[in-house]
PyMOL Python script that loads the backbone (N, CA, C, O; Angstrom):
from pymol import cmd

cmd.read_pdbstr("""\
ATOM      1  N   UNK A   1      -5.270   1.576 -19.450  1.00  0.00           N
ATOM      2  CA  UNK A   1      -4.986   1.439 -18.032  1.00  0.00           C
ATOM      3  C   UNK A   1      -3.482   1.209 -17.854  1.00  0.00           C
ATOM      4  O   UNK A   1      -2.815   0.367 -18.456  1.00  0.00           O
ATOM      5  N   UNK A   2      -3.049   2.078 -16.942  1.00  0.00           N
ATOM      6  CA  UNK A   2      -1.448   1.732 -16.401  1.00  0.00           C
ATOM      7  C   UNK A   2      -1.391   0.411 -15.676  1.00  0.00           C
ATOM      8  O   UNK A   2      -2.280  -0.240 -15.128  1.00  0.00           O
ATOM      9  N   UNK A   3       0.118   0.160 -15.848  1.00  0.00           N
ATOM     10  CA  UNK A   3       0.156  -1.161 -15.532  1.00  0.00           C
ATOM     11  C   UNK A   3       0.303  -1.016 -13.719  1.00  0.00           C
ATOM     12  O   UNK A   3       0.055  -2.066 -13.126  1.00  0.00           O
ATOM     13  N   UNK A   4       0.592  -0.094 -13.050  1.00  0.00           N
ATOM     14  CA  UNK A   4      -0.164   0.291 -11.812  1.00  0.00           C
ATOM     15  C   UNK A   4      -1.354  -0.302 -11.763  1.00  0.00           C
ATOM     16  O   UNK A   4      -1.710  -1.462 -11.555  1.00  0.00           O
ATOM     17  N   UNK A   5      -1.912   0.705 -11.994  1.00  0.00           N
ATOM     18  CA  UNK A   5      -3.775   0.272 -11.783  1.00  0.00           C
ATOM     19  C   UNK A   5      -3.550  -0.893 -12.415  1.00  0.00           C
ATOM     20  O   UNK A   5      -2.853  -1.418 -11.547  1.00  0.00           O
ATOM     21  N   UNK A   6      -3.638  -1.975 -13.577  1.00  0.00           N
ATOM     22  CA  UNK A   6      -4.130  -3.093 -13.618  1.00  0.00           C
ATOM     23  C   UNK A   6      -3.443  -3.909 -12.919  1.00  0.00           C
ATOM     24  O   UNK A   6      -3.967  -5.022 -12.871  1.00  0.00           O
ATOM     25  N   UNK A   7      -2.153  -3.782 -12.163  1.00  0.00           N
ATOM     26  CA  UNK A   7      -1.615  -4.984 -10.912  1.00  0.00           C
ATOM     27  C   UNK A   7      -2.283  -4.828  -9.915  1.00  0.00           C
ATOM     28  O   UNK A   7      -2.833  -5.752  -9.316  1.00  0.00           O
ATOM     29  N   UNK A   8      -2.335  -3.542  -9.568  1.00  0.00           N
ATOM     30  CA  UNK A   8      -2.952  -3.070  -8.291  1.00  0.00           C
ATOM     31  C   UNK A   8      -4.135  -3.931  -7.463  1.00  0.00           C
ATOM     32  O   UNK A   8      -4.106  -3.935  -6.232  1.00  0.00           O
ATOM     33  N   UNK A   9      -5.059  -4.578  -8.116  1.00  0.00           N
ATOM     34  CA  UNK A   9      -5.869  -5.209  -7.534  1.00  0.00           C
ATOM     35  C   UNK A   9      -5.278  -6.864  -6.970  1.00  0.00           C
ATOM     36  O   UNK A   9      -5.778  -7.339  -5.950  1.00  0.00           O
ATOM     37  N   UNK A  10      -4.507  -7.414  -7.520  1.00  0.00           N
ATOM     38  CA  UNK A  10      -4.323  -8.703  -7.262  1.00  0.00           C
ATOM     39  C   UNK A  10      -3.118  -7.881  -6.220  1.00  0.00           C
ATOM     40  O   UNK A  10      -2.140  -8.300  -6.839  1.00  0.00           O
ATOM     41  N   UNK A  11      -2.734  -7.347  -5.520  1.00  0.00           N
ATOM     42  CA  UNK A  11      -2.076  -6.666  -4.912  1.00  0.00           C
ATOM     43  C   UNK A  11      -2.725  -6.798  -3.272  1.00  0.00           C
ATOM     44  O   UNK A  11      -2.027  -7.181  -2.333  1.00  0.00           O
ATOM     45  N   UNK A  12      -3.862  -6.491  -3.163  1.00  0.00           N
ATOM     46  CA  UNK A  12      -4.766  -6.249  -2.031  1.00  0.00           C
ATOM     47  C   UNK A  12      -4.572  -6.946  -1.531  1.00  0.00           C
ATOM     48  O   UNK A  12      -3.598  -6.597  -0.863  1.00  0.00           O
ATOM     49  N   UNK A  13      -5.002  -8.557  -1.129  1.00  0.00           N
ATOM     50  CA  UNK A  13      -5.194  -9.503  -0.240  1.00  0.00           C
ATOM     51  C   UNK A  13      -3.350  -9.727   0.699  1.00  0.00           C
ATOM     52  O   UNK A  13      -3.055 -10.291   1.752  1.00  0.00           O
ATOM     53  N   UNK A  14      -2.531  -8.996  -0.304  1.00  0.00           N
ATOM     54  CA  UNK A  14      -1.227  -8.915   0.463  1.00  0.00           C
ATOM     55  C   UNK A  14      -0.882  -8.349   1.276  1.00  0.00           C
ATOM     56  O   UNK A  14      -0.083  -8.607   2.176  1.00  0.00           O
ATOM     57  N   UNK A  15      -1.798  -6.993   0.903  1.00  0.00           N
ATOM     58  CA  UNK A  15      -1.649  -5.206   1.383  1.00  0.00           C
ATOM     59  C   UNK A  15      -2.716  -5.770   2.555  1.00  0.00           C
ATOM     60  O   UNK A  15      -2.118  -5.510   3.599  1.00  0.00           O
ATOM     61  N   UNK A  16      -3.765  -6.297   2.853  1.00  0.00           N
ATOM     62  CA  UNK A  16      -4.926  -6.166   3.378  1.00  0.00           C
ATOM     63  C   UNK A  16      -4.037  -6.944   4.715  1.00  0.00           C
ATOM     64  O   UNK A  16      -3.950  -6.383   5.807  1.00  0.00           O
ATOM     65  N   UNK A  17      -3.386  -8.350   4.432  1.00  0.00           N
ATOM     66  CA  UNK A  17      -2.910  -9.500   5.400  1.00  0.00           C
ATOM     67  C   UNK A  17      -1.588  -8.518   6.118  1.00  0.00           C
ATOM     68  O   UNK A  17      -1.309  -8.790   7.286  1.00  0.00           O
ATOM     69  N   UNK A  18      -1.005  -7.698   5.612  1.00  0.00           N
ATOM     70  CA  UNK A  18       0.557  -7.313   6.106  1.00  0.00           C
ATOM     71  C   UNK A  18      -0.408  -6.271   6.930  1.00  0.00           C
ATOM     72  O   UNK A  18      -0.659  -6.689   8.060  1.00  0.00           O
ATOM     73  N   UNK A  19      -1.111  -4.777   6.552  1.00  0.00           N
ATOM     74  CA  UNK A  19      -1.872  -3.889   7.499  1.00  0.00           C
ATOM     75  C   UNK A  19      -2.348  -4.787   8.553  1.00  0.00           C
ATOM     76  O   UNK A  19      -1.604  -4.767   9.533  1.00  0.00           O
ATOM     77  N   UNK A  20      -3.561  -5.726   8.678  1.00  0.00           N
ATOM     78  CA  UNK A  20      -3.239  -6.595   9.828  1.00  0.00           C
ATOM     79  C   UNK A  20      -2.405  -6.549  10.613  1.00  0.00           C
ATOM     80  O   UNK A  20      -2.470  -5.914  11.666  1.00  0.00           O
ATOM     81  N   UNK A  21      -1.197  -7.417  10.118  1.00  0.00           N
ATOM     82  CA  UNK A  21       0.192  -7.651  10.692  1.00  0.00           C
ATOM     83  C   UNK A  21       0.801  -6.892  11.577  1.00  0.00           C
ATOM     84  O   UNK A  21       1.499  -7.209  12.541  1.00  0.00           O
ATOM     85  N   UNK A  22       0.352  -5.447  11.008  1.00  0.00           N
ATOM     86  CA  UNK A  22       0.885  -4.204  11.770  1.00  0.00           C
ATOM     87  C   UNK A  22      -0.144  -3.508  12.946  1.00  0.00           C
ATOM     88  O   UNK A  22       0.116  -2.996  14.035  1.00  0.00           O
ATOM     89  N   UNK A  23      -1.208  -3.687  12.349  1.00  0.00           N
ATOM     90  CA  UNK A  23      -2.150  -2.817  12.912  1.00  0.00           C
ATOM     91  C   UNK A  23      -2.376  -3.788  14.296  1.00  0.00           C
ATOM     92  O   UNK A  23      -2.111  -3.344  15.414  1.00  0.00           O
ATOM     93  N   UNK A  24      -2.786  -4.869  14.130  1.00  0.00           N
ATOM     94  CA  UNK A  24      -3.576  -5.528  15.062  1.00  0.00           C
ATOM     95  C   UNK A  24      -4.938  -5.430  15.050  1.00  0.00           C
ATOM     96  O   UNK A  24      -5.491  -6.375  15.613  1.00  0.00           O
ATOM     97  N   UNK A  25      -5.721  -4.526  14.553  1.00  0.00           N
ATOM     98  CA  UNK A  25      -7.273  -3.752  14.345  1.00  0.00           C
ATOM     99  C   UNK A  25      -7.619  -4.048  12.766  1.00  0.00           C
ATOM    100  O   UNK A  25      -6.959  -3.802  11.756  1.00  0.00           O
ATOM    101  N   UNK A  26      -8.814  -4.626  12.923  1.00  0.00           N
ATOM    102  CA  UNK A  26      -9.144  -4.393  11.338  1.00  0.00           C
ATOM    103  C   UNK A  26      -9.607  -2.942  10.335  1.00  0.00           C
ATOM    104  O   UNK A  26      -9.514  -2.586   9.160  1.00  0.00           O
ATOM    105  N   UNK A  27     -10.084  -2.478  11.485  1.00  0.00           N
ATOM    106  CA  UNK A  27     -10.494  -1.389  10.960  1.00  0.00           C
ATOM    107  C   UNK A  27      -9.047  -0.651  10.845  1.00  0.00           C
ATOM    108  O   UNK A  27      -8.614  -0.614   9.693  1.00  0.00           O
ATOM    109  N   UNK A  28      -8.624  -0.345  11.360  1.00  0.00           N
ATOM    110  CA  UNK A  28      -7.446   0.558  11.440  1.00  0.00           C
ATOM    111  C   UNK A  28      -6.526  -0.112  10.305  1.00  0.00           C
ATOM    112  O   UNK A  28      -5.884   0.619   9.551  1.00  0.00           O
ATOM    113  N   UNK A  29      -6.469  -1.526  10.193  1.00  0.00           N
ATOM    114  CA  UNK A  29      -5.685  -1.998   8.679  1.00  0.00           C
ATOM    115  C   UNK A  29      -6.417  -1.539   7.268  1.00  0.00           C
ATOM    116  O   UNK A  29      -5.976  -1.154   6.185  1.00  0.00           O
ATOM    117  N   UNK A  30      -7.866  -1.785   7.845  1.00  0.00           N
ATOM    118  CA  UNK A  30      -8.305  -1.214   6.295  1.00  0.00           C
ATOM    119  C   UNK A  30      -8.217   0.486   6.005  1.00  0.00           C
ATOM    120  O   UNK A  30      -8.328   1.072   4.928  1.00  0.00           O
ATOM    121  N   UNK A  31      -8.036   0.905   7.033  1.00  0.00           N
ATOM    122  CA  UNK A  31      -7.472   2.344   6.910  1.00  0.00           C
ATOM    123  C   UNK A  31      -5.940   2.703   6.102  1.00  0.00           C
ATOM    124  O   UNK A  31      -5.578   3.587   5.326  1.00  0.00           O
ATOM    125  N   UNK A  32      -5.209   1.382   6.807  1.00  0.00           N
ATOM    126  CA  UNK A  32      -4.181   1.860   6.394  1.00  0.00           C
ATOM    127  C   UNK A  32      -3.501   1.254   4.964  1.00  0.00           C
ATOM    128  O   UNK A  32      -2.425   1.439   4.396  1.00  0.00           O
ATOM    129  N   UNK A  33      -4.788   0.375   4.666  1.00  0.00           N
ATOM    130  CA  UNK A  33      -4.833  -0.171   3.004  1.00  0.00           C
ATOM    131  C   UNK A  33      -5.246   0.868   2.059  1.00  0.00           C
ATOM    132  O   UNK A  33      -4.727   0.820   0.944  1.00  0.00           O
ATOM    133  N   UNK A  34      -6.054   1.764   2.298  1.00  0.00           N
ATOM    134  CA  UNK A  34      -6.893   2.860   1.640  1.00  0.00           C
ATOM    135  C   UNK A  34      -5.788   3.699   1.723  1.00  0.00           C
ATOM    136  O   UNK A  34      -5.405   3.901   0.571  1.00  0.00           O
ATOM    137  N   UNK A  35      -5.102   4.276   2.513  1.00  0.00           N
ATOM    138  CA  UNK A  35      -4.591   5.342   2.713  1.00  0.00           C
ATOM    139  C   UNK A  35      -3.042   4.956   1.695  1.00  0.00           C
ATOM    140  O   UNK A  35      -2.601   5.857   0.981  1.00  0.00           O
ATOM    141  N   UNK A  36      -2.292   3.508   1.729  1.00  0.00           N
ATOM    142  CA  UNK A  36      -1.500   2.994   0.859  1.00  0.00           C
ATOM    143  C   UNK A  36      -1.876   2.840  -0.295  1.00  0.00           C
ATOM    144  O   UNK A  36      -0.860   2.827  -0.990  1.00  0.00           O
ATOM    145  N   UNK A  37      -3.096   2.668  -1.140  1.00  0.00           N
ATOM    146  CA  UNK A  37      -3.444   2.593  -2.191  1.00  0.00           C
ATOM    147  C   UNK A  37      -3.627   4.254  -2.719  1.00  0.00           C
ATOM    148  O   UNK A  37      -3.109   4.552  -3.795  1.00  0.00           O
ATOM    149  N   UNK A  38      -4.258   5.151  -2.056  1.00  0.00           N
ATOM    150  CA  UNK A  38      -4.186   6.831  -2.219  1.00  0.00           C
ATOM    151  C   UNK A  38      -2.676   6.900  -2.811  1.00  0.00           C
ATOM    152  O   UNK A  38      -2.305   7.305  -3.913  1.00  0.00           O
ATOM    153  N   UNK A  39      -1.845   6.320  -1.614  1.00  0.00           N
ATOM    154  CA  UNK A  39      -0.316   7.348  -1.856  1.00  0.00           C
ATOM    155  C   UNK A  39       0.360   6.150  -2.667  1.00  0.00           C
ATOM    156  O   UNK A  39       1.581   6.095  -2.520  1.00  0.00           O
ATOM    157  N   UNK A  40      -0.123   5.322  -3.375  1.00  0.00           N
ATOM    158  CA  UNK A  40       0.521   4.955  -4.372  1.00  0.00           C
ATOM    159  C   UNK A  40      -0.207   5.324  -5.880  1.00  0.00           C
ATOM    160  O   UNK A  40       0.084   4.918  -7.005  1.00  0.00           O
ATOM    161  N   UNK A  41      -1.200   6.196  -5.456  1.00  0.00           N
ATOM    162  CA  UNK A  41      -2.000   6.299  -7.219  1.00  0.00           C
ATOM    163  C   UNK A  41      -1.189   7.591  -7.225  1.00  0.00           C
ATOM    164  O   UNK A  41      -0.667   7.893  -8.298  1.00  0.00           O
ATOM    165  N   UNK A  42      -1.006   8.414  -6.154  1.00  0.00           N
ATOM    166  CA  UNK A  42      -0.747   9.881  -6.299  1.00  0.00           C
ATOM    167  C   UNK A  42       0.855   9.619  -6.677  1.00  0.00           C
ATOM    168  O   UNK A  42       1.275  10.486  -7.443  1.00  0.00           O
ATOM    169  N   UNK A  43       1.867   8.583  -6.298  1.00  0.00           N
ATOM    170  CA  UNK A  43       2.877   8.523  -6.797  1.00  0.00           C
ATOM    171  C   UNK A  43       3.697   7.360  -8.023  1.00  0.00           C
ATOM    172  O   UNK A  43       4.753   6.766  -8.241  1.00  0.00           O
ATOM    173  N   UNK A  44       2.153   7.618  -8.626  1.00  0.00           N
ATOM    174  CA  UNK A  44       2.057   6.466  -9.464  1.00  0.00           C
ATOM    175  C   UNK A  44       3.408   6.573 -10.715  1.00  0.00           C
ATOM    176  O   UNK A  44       4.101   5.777 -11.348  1.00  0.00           O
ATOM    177  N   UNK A  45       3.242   8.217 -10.580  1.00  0.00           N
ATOM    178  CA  UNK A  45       4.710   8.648 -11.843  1.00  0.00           C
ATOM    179  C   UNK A  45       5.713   7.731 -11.553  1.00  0.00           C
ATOM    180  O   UNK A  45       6.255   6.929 -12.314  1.00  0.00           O
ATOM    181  N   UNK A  46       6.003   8.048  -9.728  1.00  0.00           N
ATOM    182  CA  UNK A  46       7.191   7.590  -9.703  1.00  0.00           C
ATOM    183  C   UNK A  46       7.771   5.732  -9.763  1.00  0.00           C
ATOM    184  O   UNK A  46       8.891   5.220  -9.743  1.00  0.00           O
ATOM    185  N   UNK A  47       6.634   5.274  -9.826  1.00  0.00           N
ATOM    186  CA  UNK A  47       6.659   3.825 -10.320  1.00  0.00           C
ATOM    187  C   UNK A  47       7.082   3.720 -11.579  1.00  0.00           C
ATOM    188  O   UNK A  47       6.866   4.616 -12.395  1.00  0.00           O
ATOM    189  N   UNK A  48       7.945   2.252 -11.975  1.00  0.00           N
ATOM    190  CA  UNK A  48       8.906   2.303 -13.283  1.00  0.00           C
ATOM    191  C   UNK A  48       8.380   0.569 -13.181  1.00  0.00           C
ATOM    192  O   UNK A  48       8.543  -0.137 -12.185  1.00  0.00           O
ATOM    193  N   UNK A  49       7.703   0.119 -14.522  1.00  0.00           N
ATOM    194  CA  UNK A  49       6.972  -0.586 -15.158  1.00  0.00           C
ATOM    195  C   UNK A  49       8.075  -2.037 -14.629  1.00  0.00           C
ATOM    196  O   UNK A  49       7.648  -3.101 -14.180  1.00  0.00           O
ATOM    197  N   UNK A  50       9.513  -1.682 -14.844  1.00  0.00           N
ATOM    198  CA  UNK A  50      10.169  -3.235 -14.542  1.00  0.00           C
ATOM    199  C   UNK A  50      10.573  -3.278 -12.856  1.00  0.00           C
ATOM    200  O   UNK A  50      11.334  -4.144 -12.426  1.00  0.00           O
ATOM    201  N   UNK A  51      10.100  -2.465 -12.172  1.00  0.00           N
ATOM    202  CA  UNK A  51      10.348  -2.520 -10.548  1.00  0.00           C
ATOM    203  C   UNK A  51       8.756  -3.070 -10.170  1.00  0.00           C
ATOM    204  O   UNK A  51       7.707  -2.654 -10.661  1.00  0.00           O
ATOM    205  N   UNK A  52       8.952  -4.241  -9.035  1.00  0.00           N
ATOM    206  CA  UNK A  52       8.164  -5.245  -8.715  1.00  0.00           C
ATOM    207  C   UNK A  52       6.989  -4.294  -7.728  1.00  0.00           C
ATOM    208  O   UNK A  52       7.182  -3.585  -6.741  1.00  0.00           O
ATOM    209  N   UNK A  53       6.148  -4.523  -8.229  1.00  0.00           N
ATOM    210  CA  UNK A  53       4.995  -3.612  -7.308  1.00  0.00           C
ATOM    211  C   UNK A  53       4.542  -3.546  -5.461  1.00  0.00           C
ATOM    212  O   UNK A  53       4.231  -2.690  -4.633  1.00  0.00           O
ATOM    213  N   UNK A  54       4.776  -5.195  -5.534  1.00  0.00           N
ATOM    214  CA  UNK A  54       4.283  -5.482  -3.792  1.00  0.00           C
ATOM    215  C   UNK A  54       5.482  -4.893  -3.107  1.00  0.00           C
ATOM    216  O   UNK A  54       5.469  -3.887  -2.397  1.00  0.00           O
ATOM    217  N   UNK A  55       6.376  -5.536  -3.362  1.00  0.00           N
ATOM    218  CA  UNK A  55       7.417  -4.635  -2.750  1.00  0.00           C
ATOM    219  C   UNK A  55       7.618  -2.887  -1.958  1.00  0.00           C
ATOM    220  O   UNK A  55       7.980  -2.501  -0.846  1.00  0.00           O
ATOM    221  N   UNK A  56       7.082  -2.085  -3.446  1.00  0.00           N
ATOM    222  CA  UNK A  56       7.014  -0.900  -3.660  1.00  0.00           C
ATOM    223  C   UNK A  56       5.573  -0.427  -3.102  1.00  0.00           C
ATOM    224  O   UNK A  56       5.133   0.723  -3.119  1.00  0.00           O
ATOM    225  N   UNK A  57       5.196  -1.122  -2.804  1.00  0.00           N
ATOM    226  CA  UNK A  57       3.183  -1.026  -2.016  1.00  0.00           C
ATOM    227  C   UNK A  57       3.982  -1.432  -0.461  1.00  0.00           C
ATOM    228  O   UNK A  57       4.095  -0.512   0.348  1.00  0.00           O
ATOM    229  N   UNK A  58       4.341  -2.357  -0.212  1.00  0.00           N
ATOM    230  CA  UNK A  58       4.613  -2.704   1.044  1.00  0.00           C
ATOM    231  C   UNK A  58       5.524  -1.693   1.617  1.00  0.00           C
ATOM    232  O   UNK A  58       5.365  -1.623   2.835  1.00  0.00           O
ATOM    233  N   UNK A  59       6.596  -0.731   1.078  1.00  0.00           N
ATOM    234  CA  UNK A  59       7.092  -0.008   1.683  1.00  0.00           C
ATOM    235  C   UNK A  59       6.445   1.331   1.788  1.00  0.00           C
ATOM    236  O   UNK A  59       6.663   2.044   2.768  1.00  0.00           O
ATOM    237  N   UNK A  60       5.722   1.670   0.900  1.00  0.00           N
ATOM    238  CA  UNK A  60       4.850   2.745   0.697  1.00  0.00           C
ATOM    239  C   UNK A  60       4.144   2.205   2.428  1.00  0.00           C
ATOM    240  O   UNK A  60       4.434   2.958   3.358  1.00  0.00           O
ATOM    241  N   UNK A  61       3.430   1.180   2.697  1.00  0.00           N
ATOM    242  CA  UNK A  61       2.282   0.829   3.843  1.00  0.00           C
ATOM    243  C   UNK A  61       3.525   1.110   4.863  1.00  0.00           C
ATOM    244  O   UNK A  61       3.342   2.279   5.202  1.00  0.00           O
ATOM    245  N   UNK A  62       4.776   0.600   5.571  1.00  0.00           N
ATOM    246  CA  UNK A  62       5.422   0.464   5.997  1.00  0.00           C
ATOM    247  C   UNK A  62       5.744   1.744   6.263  1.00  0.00           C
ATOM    248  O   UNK A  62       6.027   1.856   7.456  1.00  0.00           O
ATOM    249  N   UNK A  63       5.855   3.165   5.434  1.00  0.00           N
ATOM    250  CA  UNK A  63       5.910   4.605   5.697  1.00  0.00           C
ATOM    251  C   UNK A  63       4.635   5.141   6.425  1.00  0.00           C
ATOM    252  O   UNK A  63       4.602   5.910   7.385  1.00  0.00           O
ATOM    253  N   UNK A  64       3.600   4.569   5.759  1.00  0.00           N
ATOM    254  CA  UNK A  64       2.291   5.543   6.314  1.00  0.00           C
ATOM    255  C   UNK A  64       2.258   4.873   8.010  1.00  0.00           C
ATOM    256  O   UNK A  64       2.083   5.764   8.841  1.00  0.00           O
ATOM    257  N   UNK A  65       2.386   3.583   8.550  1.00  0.00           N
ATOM    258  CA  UNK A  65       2.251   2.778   9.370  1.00  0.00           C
ATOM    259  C   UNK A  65       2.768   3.769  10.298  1.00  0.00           C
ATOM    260  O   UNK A  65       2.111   4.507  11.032  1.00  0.00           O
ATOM    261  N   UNK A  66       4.181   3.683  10.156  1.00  0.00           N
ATOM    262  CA  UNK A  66       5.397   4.882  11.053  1.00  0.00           C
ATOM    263  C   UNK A  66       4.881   5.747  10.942  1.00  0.00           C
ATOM    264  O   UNK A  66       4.346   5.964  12.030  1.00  0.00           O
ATOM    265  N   UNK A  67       4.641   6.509  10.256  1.00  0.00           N
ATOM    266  CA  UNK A  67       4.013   8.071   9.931  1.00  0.00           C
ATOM    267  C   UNK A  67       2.967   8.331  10.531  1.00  0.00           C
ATOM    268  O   UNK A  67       2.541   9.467  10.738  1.00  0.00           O
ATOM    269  N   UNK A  68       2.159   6.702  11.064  1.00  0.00           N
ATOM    270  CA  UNK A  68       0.894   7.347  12.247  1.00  0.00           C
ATOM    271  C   UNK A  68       1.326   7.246  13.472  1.00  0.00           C
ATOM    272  O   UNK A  68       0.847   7.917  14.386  1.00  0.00           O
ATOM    273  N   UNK A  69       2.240   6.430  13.620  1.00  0.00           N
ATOM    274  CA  UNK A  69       2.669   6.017  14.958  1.00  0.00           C
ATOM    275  C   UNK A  69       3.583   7.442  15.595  1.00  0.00           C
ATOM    276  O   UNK A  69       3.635   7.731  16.790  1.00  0.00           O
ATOM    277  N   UNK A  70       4.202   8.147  14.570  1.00  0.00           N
ATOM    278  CA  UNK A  70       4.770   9.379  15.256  1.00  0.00           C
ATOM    279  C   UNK A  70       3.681  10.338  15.547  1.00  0.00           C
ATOM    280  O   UNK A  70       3.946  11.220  16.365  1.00  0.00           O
ATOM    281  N   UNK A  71       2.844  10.323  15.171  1.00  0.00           N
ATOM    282  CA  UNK A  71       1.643  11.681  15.250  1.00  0.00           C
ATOM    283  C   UNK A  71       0.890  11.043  16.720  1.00  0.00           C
ATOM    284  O   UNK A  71      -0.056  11.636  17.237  1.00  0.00           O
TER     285      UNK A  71
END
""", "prot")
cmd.dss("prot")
cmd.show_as("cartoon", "prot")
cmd.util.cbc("prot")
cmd.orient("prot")
């Protein structure tokens, strides 16, 4: 297992509380937790083992967030 996937889970309850934050809707946060966890497995290459993960998850959520709000 990449060290992605095995942080990835203690990751959630951060990802889950900040979508909140943004969304206001639960449903629509857990959308936009699913949809941040997708586009971080698919750009999992571009993750580098000594760069801090929440960080790099929180801006990943922080793109998709904007990215619905323009559509």
């Amino acid at each position: 297992m990449s060290g992605l996937r095995a942080e990835l889970p203690a990751c959630l309850p951060a990802l889950r509380s900040h979508a909140r934050a943004l969304c206001r809707d639960n449903g629509a946060a857990d959308d936009l937790v699913q949809e941040t966890i997708l586009r971080a497995l698919a750009a999992e290459a571009q993750w580098h083992v000594d760069t801090e993960l929440r960080p790099w998850l929180f801006t990943i959520q922080r793109h998709v967030f904007f990215a619905g709000l323009r559509r």
